[in-house]
MIVEX-948083 format. One record per residue (C-alpha): x, y, z; residue in three letters. Coordinates in steps of 0.1 Angstrom, whole numbers, padded with zeros to 4 digits, always signed. Layout:
<bases>
XYZALA
...
</bases>
This chain:
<bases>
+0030-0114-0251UNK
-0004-0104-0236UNK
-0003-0138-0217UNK
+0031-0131-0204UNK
+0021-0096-0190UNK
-0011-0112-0174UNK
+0016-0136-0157UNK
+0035-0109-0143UNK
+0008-0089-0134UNK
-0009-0121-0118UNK
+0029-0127-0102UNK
+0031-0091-0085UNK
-0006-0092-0073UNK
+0006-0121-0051UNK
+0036-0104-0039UNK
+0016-0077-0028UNK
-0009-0097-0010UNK
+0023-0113+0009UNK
+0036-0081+0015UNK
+0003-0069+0027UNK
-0002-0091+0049UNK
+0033-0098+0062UNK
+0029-0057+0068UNK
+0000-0062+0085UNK
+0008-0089+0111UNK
+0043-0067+0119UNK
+0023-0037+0129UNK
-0005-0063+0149UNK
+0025-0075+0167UNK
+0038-0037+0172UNK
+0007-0026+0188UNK
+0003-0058+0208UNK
+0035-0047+0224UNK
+0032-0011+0223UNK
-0001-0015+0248UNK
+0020-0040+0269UNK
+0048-0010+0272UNK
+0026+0014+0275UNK
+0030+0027+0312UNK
+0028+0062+0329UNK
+0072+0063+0327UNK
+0072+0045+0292UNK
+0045+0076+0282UNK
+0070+0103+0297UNK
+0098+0092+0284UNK
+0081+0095+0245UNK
+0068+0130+0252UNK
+0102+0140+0263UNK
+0119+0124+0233UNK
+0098+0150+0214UNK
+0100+0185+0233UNK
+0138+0177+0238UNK
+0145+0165+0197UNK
+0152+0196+0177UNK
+0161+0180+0141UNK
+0131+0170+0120UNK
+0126+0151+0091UNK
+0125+0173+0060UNK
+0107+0147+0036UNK
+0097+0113+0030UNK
+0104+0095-0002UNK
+0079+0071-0019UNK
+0098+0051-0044UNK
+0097+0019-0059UNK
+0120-0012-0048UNK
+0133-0016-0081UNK
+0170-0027-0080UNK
+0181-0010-0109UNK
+0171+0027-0096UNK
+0181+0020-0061UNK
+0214+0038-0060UNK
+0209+0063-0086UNK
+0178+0072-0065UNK
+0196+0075-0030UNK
+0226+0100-0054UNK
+0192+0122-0069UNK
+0178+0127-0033UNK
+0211+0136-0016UNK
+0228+0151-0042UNK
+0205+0166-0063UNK
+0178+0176-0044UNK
+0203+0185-0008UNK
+0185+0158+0012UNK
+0208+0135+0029UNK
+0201+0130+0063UNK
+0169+0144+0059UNK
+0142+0118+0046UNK
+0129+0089+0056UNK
+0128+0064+0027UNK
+0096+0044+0019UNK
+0106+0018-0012UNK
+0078-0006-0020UNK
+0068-0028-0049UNK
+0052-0007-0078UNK
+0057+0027-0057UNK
+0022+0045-0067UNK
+0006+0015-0081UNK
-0003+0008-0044UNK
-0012+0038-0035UNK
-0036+0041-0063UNK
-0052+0005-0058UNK
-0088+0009-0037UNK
-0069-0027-0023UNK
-0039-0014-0008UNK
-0048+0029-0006UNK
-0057+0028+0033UNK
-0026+0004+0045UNK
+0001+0024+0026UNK
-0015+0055+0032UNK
-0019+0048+0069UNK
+0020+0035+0069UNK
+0029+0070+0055UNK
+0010+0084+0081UNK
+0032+0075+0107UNK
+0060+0089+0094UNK
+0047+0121+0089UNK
+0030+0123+0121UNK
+0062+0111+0140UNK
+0086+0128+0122UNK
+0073+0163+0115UNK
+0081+0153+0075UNK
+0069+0189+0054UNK
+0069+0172+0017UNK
+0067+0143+0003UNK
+0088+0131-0032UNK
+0075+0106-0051UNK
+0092+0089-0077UNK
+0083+0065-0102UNK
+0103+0050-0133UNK
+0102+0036-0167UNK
+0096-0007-0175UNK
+0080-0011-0142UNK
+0066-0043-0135UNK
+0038-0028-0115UNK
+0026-0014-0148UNK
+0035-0048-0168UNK
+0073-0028-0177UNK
+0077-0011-0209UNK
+0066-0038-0233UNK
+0031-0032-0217UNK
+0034+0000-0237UNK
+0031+0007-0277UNK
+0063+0039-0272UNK
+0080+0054-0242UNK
+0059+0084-0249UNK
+0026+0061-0239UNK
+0045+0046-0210UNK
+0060+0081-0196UNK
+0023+0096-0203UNK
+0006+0069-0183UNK
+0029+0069-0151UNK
+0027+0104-0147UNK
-0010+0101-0150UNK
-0007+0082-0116UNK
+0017+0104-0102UNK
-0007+0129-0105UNK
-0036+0114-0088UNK
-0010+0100-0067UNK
+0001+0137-0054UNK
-0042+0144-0052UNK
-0049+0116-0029UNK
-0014+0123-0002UNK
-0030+0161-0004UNK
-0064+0149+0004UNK
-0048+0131+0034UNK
-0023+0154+0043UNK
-0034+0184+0034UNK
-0006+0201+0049UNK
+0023+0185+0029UNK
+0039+0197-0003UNK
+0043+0168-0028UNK
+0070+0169-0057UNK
+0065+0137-0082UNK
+0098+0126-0102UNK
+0095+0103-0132UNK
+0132+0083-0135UNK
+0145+0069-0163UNK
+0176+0049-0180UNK
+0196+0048-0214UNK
+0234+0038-0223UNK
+0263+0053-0231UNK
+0291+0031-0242UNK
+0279+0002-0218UNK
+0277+0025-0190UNK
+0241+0036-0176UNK
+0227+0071-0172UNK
+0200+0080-0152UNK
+0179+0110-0159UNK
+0149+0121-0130UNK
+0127+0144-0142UNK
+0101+0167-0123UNK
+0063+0162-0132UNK
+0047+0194-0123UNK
</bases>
């Protein structure tokens, strides 16, 4: 069992590397263009974009890609918490995991950055969720309890590293979980204070 979670772990290390760097070379490219673009009109045109725009995005959402969570995430945030139309939605691998990694911190924090910056964004949700496989998924845990304990450990220093970097932002952390009824899945979010 340990050698299966040290495969997976191995397995997601290389998928963030690939993302990484597939990240990387997409915003080398943007920039390589954006300075080619970048001409007195081009510059006018952007500064007018913002003094004319006069709706703002409320919030950005860190989540995890996971395809199980996907749409009961996208119902929580607009139903829920009243914020469709009004986010910008970051999904990556492991959510916090690379946020929290001294690897990854400065590219995912710089990548957040930008939405902020460009789109006025006032708070910032983060949710996580139970059997993740950026943690090794629930059978990397002895109970749920352990597992729920852990991940909202990282929310937490999650929520103090975006306020050290944006100290301006209010950050709301969300832990998201799954159980059956009758074949049929419920999903429960709840708020880590």
């Amino acid at each position: 069992m340990q050698h299966d979670i040290k495969k997976l772990r191995k397995k997601f290390i290389a998928i963030l590397f690939l993302f990484t760097i597939a990240v990387t070379l997409s915003s080398s490219f943007a920039e390589s263009e954006s300075a080619q673009n970048k001409s007195p009109q081009h510059t006018q045109k952007y500064s007018r974009f913002f003094d004319e725009k006069t709706h703002w995005c409320d919030a950005l959402v860190i989540t995890c890609n996971d395809f199980r969570f996907t749409t009961a995430t996208q119902e929580f945030l607009n139903n829920r918490l009243g914020l469709k139309g009004k986010y910008d939605y970051i999904s990556i691998p492991g959510s916090i995991r690379n946020l929290l990694d001294s690897k990854t911190r400065d590219l995912v924090l710089n990548k957040f950055g930008v939405s902020v910056r460009l789109h006025r964004v006032n708070r910032v949700i983060i949710l996580a969720h139970q059997d993740c496989t950026g943690y090794g998924g629930s059978v990397a845990f002895n109970e749920s309890a352990d597992e729920f304990k852990a991940i909202s450990k990282d929310l937490k220093k999650a929520r103090t590293l975006m306020g050290i970097k944006f100290r301006h932002l209010k950050v709301y952390l969300y832990y998201g979980t799954i159980f059956y009824d009758n074949h049929k899945r419920i999903y429960n979010f709840k708020q880590i204070l």
